[in-house]
N, C-alpha and C positions, 0 to 999 in steps of 0.2 A: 702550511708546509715549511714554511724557511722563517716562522718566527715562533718562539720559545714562550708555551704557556706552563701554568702552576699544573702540578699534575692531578690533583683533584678538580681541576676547570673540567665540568659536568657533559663541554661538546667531547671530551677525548675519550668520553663512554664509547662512542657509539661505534662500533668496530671497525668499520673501513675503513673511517677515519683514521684509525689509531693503525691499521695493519699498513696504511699510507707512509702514514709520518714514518715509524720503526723499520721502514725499507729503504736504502737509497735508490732504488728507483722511482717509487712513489715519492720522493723529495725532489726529485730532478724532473718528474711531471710538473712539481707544484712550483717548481724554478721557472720552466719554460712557461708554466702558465702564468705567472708575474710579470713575467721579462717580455711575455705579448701583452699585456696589458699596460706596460709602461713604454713598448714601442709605440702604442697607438696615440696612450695620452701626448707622447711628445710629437705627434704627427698632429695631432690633435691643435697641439699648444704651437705651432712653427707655421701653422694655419693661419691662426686668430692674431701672431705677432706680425704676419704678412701681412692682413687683414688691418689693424690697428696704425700699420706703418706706413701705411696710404693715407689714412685719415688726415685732413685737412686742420684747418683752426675752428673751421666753424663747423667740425664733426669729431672735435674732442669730447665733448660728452657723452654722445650715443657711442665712441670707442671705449672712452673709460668705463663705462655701462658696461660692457660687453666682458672685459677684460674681468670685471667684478663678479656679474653673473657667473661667465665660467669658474673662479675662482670659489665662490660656495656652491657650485653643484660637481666640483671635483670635490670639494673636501668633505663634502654630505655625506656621502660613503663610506667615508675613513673616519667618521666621529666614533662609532661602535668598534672601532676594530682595538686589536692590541694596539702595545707596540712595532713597529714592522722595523725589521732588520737591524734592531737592537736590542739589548736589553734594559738599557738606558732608563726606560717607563717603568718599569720592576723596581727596581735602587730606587725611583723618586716616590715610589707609594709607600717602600719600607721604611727610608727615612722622615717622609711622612706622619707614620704609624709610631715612629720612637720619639719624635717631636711629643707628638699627643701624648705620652705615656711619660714624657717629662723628663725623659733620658737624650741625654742632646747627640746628635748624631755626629756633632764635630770629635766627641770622645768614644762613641761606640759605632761599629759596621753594625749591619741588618744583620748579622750573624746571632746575636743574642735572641732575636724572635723564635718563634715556632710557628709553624701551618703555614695554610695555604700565600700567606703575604712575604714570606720569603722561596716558593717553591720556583719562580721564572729569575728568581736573582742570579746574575754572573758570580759565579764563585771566587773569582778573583776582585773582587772587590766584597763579600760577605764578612769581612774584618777589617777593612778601611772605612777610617770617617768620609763623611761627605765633604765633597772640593767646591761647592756650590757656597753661593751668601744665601741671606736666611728669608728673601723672597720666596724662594720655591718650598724652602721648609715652611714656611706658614701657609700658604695654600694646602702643602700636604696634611698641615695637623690640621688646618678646617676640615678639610675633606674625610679625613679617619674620624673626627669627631660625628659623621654622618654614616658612615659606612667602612665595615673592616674589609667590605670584596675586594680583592686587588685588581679584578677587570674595572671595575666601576673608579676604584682610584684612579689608575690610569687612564681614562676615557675626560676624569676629574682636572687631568691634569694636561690631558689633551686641548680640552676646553680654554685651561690656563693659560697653554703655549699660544692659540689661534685669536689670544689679544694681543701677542706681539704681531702677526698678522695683520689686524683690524688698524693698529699703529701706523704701519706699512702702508696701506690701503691708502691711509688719509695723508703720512708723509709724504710719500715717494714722487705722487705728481706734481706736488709743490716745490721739490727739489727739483725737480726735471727743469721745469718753466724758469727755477734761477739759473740753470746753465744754458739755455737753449734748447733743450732736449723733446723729444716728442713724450710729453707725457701720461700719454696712452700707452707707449709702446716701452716706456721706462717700468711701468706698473705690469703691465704683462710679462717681462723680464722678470720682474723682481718677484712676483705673488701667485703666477698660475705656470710658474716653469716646473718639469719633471724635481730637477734639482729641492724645490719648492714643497713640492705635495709629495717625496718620497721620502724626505729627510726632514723637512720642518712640521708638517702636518699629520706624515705617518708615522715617524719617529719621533714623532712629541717631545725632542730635543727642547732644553732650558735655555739654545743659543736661539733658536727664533724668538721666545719673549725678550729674551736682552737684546738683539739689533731692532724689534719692533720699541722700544724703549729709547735705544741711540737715534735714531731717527725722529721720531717723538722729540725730543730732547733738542736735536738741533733746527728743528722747524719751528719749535717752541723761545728759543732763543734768538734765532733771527726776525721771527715774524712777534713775538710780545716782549718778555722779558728775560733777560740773562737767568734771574732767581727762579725762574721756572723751569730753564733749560737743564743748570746746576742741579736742581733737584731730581728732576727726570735723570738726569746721569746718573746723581749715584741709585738712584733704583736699580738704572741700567746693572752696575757693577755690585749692586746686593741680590742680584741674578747670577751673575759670571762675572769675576772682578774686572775682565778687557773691557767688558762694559764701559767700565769708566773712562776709558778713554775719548772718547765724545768731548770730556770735558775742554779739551784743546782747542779743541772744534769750536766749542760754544765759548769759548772765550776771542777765536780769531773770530766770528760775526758777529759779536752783541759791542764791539769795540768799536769806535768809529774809523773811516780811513784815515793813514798814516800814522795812529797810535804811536804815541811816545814808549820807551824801554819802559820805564815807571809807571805808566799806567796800562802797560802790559802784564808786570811785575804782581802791582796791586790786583787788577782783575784776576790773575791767576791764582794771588792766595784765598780772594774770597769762594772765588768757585770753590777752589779747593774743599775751603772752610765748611762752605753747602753741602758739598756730593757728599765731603767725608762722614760729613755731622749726619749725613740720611743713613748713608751706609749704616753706618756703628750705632745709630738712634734707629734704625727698623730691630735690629739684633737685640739692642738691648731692651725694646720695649716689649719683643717677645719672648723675653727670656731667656735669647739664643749666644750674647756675648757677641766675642770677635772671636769663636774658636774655628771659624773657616782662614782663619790665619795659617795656623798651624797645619792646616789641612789641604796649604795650595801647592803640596809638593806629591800629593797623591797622584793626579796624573802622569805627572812627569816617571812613577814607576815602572807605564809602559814604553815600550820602543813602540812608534808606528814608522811606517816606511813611507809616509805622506810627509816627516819632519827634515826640511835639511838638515840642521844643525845636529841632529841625530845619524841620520846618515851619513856625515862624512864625520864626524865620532867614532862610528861603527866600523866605518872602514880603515878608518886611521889606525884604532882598537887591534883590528884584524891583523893591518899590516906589521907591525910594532910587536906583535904577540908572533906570527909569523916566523922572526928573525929574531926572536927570543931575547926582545930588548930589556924585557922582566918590568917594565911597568906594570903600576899597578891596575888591576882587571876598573874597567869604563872609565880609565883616566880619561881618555880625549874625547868622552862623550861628555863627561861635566866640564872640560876645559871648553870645549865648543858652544856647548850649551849656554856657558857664563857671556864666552865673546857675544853671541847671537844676543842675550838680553842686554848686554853692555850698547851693543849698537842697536839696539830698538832704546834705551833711555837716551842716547844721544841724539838719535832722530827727533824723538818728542821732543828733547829740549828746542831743538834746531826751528823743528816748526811751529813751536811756541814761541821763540824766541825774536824769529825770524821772516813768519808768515804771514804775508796781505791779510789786513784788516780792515773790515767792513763791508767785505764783500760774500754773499751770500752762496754766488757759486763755485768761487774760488774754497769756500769754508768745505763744501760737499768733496773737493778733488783731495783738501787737506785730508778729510778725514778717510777719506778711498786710500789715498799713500798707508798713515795710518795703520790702519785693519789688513791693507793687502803685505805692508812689512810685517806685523803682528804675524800673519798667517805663517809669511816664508821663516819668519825669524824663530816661531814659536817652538819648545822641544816636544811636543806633541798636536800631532796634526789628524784629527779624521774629515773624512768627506762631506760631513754635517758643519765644518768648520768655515766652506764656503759660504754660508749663510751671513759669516760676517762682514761679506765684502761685498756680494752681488747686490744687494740693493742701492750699497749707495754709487758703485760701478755703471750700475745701471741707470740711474741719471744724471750720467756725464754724457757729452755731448761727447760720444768718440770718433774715431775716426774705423772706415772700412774693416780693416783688418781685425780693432781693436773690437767692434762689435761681433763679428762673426764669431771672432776666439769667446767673448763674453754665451754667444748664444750654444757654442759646441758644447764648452764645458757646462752649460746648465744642464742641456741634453743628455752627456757623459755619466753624469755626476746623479743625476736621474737612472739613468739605465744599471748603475753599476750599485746604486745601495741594495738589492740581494745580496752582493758576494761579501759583506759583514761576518761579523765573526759568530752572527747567530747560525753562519751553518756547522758550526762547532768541529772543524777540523776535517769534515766531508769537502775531500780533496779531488775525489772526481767529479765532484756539485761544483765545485770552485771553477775547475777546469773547463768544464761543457755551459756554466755558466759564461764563462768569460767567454767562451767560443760565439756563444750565441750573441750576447752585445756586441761582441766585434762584427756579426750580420747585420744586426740593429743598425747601427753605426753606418755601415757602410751602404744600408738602406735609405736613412735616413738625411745624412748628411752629404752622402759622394754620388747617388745619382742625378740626374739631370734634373728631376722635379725638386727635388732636394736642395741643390744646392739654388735653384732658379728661386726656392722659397727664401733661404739664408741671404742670397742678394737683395732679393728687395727689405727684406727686414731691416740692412746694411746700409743700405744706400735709400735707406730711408729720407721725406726732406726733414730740416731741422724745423723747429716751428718755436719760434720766441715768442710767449705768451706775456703779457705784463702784468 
């Protein structure tokens, strides 16, 4: 009911179904019946992190156990499904499908296909190239080389995403144990949150295989070799180019303490040298170039109201247009925009430059700064964007407050991927949607069991594992 299939897809035969979807009332059934379904898993999931935050040292395994198991039998369900509450899965099967046919998608939108592999496409992207590096495009042309169905590609591609997952699984406890953290309850955070199975698992989003990659990448760097780590990064960023920012990361732990300027210097251009050379050597060995270059300002055509540096662009725009200043139309949304990347490059320099070296949990809080400036700074921001940050948030040892906010907003962020733009402008679905999360919410998080659950999860103990 609230996700957008091809219109030849053979279940929208069958007429209820169809008299369903084509009513907004039958779509606000198929809301409330989601939005109960995702109250429960987050009751579900605030359970087993209560559950896991008790766990002792010497009952970390049978928690990590647990945290796993539920983690593949929530996703077992969602392997068959669409895409949910984007269209996101659609655009990766058609650019896919242009890959295989030898037409590169950094030069052509889905637009030029026919049938049913462009019928669930977002129309505002069916003439833009792909913003994506040329990872996910070669999964997609293996996958057309097998099958032109577009359920089946995306199910293909679903499969894709849930190895950044499986990356996750094996990173994230081993980060936890360098900062102190409980790493049962770091993994349950990160891998079986609502946030987790609505947006990484059911929206088969390209940002869960790139953070399961960054993770990858910095475990791989502190725990073997730097040239391992490098390479995984730039995977990470032939996924989604922030990707590559790990690489910072895997240069302040593979460096020993107290690193000289010059052999900071050095280490940084060889990374570099690696990630770059992977990037631009996956691309060229499949054919694909570096035309995801030209293509990293597609996004940025949307406004989202999740971006500051858009947001106060927008209003600035507003104000200035207002009082009839005659600027030119989204001056201070590209002046803003510029400042916001000007200060996310000065950061990175700052803590390249500047940041503890040798230290493996200290490396984890670097790259949480990082990802969580990335997020604020970035000029386009959706709710699948938290994925960049909550894993490695989550094995920080934080303090009370810092955990609770970490556990609200996974819940949040969960509850609220329905109200995406695949209800397509059904503004009473929007409205009765958000009505209803706000019950969720206030079910979940502000009654007494509720919030008894959130404190123990909180006031977890810390458990130093060596």
């Amino acid at each position: 009911m609230v996700s957008t299939l091809p219109h030849s897809t053979p279940i929208l035969d069958l007429e209820p179904l169809a008299a369903l979807r084509s009513h907004v009332s039958g779509r606000m059934f198929g809301l409330a019946l989601v939005l109960a379904g995702l109250g429960l898993l987050a009751a579900a999931w605030l359970s087993i992190c209560r559950d896991v935050a008790r766990a002792g040292e010497s009952g970390q395994i049978e928690a990590l156990a647990l945290v796993r198991r539920a983690t593949v039998l929530w996703s077992l369900p969602l392997l068959p499904a669409p895409p949910l509450f984007s269209r996101d899965g659609w655009s990766y099967a058609a650019q896919g499908m242009l890959t295989h046919f030898g037409i590169s998608p950094y030069d052509w939108g889905p637009g030029i296909l026919r049938g049913p592999i462009v019928e669930a496409v977002d129309p505002r992207w069916m003439s833009t190239p792909a913003p994506y590096g040329p990872l996910p495009l070669i999964f997609g042309d293996i996958g057309a080389g097998v099958t032109g169905n577009p359920w089946l590609l995306v199910v293909g591609h679903r499969m894709v995403a849930l190895i950044g997952l499986v990356l996750l699984a094996w990173a994230v406890p081993r980060m936890a144990r360098w900062t102190g953290a409980n790493p049962a309850l770091a993994a349950g955070t990160a891998l079986a949150s609502p946030l987790m199975m609505a947006n990484g698992v059911g929206g088969l989003h390209n940002d869960l295989l790139m953070v399961g990659l960054m993770a990858a990448a910095l475990v791989a760097a502190a725990e073997h070799h730097w040239v391992l780590g490098s390479v995984l990064g730039g995977l990470a960023a032939a996924v989604k180019l922030p990707g590559g920012l790990v690489c910072v990361a895997v240069v302040l732990v593979s460096l020993p303490v107290g690193a000289l300027l010059v052999d900071r210097l050095r280490r940084l251009a060889l990374v570099a040298v690696l990630s770059v050379g992977t990037l631009v050597g996956v691309g060229l060995m499949w054919g694909l170039g570096v035309g995801w270059i030209g293509a990293l300002g597609v996004p940025a055509s949307l406004n989202t109201v999740l971006s500051a540096p858009t947001l106060v662009g927008v209003a600035l725009d507003g104000i200035f247009g207002a009082f009839g200043a005659g600027f030119a139309p989204n001056l201070f949304v590209t002046v803003v925009r510029n400042l916001a990347l000007a200060a996310m490059l000065v950061l990175l320099g700052w803590i390249a430059l500047r940041g503890r070296t040798g230290d493996k949990g200290e490396g984890v809080r670097e790259l949480s700064l990082i990802m969580g400036a990335m997020l604020v700074l970035s000029p386009v921001v959706h709710i699948w964007y938290l994925l960049w940050v909550m894993p490695f948030l989550a094995s920080l040892r934080l303090s009370r407050t810092a955990s609770m906010a970490v556990v609200t907003v996974s819940v949040l962020a969960g509850l609220v991927a329905p109200l995406d733009s695949s209800l397509h402008g059904a503004y009473l679905v929007i409205v009765m949607g958000a009505m209803t999360v706000a019950v969720l919410a206030l079910i979940l998080l502000l009654t007494r069991h509720g919030r008894e659950r959130i404190r123990h999860i909180a006031e977890a103990d810390l458990i130093k594992i060596p």
